[in-house]
TORPA-4810 file (N, C-alpha, C, O; in nm, 3 decimals):
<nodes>
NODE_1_15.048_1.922_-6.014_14.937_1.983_-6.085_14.989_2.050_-6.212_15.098_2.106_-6.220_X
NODE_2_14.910_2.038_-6.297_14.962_2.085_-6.430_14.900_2.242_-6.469_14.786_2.276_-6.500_X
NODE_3_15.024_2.323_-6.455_15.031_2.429_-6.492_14.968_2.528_-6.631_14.915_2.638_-6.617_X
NODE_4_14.988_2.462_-6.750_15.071_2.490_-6.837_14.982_2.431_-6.944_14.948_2.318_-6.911_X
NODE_5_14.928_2.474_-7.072_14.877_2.375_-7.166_14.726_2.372_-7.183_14.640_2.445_-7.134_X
NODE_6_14.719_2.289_-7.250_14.571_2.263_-7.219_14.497_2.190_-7.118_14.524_2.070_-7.126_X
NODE_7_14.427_2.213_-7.042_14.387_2.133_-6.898_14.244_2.148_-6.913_14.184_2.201_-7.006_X
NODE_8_14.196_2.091_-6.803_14.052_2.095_-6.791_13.963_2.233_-6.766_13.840_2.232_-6.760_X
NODE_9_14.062_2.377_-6.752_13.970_2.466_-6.768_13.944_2.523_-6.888_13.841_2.589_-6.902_X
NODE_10_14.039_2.504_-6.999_14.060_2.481_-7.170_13.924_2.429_-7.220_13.833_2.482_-7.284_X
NODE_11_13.951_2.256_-7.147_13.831_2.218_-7.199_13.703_2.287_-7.179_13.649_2.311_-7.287_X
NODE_12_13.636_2.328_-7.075_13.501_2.374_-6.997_13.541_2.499_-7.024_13.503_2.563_-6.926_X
NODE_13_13.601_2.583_-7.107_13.554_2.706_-7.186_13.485_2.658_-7.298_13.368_2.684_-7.326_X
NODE_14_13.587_2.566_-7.380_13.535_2.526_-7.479_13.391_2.448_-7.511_13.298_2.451_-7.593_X
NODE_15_13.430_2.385_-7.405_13.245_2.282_-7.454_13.147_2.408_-7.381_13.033_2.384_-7.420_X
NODE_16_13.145_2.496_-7.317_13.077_2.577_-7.246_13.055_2.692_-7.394_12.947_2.745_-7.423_X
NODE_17_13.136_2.703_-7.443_13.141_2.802_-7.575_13.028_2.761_-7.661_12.919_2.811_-7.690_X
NODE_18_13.097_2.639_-7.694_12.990_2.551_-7.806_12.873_2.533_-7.805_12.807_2.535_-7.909_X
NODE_19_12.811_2.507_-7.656_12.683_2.489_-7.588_12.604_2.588_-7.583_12.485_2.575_-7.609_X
NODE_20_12.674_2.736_-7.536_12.610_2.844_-7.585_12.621_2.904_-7.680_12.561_3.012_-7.677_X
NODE_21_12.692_2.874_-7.802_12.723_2.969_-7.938_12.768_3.107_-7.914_12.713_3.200_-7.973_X
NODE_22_12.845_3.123_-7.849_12.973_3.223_-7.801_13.075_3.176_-7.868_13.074_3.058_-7.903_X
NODE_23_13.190_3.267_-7.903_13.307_3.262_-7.999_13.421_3.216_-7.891_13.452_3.280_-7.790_X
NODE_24_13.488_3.067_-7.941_13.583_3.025_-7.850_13.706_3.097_-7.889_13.728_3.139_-8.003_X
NODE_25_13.794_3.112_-7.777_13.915_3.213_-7.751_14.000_3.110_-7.875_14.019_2.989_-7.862_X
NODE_26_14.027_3.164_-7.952_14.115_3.058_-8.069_14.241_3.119_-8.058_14.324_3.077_-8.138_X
NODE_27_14.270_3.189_-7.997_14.395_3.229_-7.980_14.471_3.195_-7.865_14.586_3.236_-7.849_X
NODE_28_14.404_3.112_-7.773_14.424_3.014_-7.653_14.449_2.890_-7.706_14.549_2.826_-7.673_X
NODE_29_14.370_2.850_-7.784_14.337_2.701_-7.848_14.483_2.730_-7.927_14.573_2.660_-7.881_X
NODE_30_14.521_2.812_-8.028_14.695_2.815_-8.061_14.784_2.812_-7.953_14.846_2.712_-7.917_X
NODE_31_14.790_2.919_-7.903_14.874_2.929_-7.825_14.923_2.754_-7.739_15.043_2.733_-7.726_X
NODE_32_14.828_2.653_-7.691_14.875_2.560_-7.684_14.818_2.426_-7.781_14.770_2.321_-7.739_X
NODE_33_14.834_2.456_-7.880_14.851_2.353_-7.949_14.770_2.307_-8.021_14.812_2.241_-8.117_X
NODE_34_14.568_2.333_-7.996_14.457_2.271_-8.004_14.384_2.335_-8.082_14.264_2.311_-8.096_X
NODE_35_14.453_2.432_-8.149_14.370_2.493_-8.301_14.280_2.406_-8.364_14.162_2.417_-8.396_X
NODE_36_14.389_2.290_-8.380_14.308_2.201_-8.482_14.216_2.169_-8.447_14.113_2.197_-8.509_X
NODE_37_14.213_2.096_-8.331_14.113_2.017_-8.318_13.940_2.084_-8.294_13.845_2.005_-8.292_X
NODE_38_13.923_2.218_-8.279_13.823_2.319_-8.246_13.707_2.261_-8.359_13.594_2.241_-8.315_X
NODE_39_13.741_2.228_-8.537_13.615_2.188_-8.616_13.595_2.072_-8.577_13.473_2.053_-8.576_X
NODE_40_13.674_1.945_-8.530_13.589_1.835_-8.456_13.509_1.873_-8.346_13.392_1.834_-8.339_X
NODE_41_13.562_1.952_-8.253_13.476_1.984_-8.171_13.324_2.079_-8.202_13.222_2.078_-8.132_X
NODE_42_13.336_2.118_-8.263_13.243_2.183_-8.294_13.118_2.075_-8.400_12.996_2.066_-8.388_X
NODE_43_13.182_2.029_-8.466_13.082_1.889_-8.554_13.083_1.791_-8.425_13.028_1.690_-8.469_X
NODE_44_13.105_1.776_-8.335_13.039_1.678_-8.211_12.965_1.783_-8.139_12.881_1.715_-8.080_X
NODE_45_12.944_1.894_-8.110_12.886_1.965_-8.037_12.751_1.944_-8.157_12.650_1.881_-8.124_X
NODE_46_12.764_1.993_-8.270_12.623_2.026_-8.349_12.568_1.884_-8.379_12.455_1.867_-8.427_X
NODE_47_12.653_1.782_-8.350_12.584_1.636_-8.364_12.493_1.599_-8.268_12.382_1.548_-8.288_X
NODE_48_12.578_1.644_-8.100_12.495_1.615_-8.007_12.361_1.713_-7.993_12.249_1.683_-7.952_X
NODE_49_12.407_1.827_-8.037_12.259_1.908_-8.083_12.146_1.849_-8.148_12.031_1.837_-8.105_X
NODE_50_12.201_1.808_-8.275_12.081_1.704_-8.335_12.017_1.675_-8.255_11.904_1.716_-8.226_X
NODE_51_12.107_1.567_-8.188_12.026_1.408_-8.130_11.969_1.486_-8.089_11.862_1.481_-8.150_X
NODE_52_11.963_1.599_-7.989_11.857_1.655_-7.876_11.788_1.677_-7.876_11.700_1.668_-7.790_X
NODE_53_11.791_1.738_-8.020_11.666_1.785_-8.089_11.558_1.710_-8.169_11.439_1.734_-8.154_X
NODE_54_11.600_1.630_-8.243_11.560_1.478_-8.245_11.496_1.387_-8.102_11.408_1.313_-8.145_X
NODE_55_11.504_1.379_-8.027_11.486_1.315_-7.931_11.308_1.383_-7.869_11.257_1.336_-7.767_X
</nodes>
């Protein structure tokens, strides 16, 4: 089992953040590695918003 890093409870803060517009821990997201990637995530979160809303 993986200890260490980013794992699946990383992820499900994050998409859980996004979903409710709560401020993701970005100092977690450094600490292993995934700073960057937080503005893609966030432009797929407000994309899938669209569609929803759209729909």
């Amino acid at each position: 089992m993986r200890s260490t890093g980013f794992w699946v409870t990383g992820a499900v803060h994050v998409a859980s953040a996004l979903v409710k517009g709560i401020p993701v821990d970005e100092s977690y997201l450094h600490s292993v590695g995934m700073l960057d990637k937080l503005p893609q995530w966030r432009a797929m979160a407000e994309q899938m918003d669209q569609g929803l809303k759209a729909a």
